[in-house]
C-alpha positions as CSV (number, residue, x, y, z in Angstrom):
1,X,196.3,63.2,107.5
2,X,198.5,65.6,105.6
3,X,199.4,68.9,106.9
4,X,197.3,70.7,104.2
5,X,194.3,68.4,105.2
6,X,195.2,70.0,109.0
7,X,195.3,73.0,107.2
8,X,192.0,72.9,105.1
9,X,189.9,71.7,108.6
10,X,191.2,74.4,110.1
11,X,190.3,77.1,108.0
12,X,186.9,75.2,107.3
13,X,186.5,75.1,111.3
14,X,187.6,79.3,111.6
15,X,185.4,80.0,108.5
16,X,182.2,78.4,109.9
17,X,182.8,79.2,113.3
18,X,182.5,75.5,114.3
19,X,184.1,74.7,117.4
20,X,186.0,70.8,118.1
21,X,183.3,68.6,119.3
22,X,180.5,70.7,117.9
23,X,177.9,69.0,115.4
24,X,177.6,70.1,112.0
25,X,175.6,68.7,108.9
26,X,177.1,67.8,105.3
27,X,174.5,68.9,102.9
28,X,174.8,68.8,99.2
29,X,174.6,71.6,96.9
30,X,170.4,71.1,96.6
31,X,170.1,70.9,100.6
32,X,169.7,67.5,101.3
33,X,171.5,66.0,104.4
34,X,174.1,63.9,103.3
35,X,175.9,63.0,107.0
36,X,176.2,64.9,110.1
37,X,180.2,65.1,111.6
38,X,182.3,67.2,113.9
39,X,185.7,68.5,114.5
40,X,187.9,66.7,116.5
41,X,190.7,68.5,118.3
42,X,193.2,67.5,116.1
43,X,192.4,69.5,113.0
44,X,190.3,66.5,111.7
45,X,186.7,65.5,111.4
46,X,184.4,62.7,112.1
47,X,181.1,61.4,109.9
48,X,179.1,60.9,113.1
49,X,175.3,59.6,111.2
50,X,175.3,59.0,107.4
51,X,172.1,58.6,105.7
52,X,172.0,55.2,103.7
53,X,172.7,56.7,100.2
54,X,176.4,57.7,101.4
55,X,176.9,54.5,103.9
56,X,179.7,53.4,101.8
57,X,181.9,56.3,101.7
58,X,184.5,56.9,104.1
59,X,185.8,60.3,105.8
60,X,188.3,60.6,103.4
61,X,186.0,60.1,99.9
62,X,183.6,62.4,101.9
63,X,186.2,65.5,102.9
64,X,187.6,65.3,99.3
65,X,184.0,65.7,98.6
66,X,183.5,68.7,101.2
67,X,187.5,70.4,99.0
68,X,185.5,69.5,96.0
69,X,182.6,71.7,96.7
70,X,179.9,69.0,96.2
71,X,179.4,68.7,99.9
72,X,178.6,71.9,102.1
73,X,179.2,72.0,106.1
74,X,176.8,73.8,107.9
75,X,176.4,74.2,111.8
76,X,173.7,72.4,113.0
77,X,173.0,75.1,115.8
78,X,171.9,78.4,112.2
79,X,169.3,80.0,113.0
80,X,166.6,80.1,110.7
81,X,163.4,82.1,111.3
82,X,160.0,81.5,110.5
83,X,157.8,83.4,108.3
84,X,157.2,86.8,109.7
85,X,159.9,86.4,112.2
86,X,162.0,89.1,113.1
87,X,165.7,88.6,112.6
88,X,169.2,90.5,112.0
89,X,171.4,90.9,109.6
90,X,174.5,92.2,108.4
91,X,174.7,95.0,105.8
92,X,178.2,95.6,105.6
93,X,180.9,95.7,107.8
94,X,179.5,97.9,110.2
95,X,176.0,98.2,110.0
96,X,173.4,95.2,111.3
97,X,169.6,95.5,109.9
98,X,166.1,94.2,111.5
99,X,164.3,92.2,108.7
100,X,161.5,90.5,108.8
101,X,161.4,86.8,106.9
102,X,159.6,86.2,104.2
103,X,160.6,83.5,102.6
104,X,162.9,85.7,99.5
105,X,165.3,85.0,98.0
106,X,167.5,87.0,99.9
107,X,166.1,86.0,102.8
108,X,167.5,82.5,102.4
109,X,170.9,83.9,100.6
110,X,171.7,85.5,104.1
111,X,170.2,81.7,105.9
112,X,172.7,80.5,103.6
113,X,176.1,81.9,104.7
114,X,175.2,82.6,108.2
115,X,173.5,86.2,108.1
116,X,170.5,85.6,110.0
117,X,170.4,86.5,114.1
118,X,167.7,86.5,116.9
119,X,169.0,89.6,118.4
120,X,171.4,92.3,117.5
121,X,173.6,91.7,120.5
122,X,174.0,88.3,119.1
123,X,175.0,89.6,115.4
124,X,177.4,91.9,117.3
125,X,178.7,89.4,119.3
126,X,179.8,87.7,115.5
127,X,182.1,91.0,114.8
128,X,183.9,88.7,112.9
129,X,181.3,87.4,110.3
130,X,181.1,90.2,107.8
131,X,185.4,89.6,107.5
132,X,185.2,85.9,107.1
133,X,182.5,85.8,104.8
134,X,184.6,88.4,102.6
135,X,187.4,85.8,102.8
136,X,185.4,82.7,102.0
137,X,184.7,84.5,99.2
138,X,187.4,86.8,97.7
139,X,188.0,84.9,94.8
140,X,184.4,85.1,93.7
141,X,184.1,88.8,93.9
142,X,185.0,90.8,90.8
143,X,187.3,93.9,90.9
144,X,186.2,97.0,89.1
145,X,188.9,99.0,88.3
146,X,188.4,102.6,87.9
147,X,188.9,104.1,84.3
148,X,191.4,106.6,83.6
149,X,191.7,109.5,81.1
């Protein structure tokens, strides 16, 4: 592999919080489970179970699939509650909420990137989250500037 293929898992590993040897799934954009892979300790991955619509693609088709964006990693190990559960949540940088699921919108939208928690010493134990989601997604967020007289 290239150094910006070394370079790509390892941001993609720092970004999801996936550690070398853990288990993650590859999902496509609709949330069907494509494959399930891991890290290897060498800043690569590893299709560990494909399902038989993507038995003939190889880790390289697939990763270039993953730069792509057509193919999300997610860790196996998200928590996702149940209706009614209680769960927490980051507001900002600082500030971690108690919500209860029910199965809105944004209730999934925080699922999605990794905002759901069982307890708030485990959300506070992710102090890290709130920064690495703003870099996942700097380039998406628009910049108001201020108007002047």
């Amino acid at each position: 592999m290239t150094n910006y293929i070394h370079n790509a898992v390892y941001n993609l590993m720092k970004e999801t919080g996936i550690k070398a040897g853990e288990r993650f799934y590859l999902k496509t954009l609709r949330g069907r489970t494509v494959a399930t892979g891991y890290f290897t300790d060498k800043y690569d991955f590893q299709i560990a179970e494909i399902t038989k619509k993507t038995e003939n693609m190889t880790n390289e088709v697939m990763w270039f699939h993953i730069l792509w964006g057509d193919i999300l990693i997610e860790p196996t190990e998200r928590y996702k509650p149940a209706n009614g559960d209680v769960y927490y949540c980051y507001l900002d940088k600082t500030n971690i909420a108690k919500k209860v699921w029910a199965d809105q919108p944004d209730d999934f939208a925080r699922h999605y990137i990794g905002n759901c928690f069982r307890t708030t010493d485990e959300a506070e134990s992710k102090t890290d989250f709130y920064d690495t989601l703003c870099k996942q997604y700097e380039d998406h967020i628009p910049v108001v500037k201020s108007k002047t007289a």
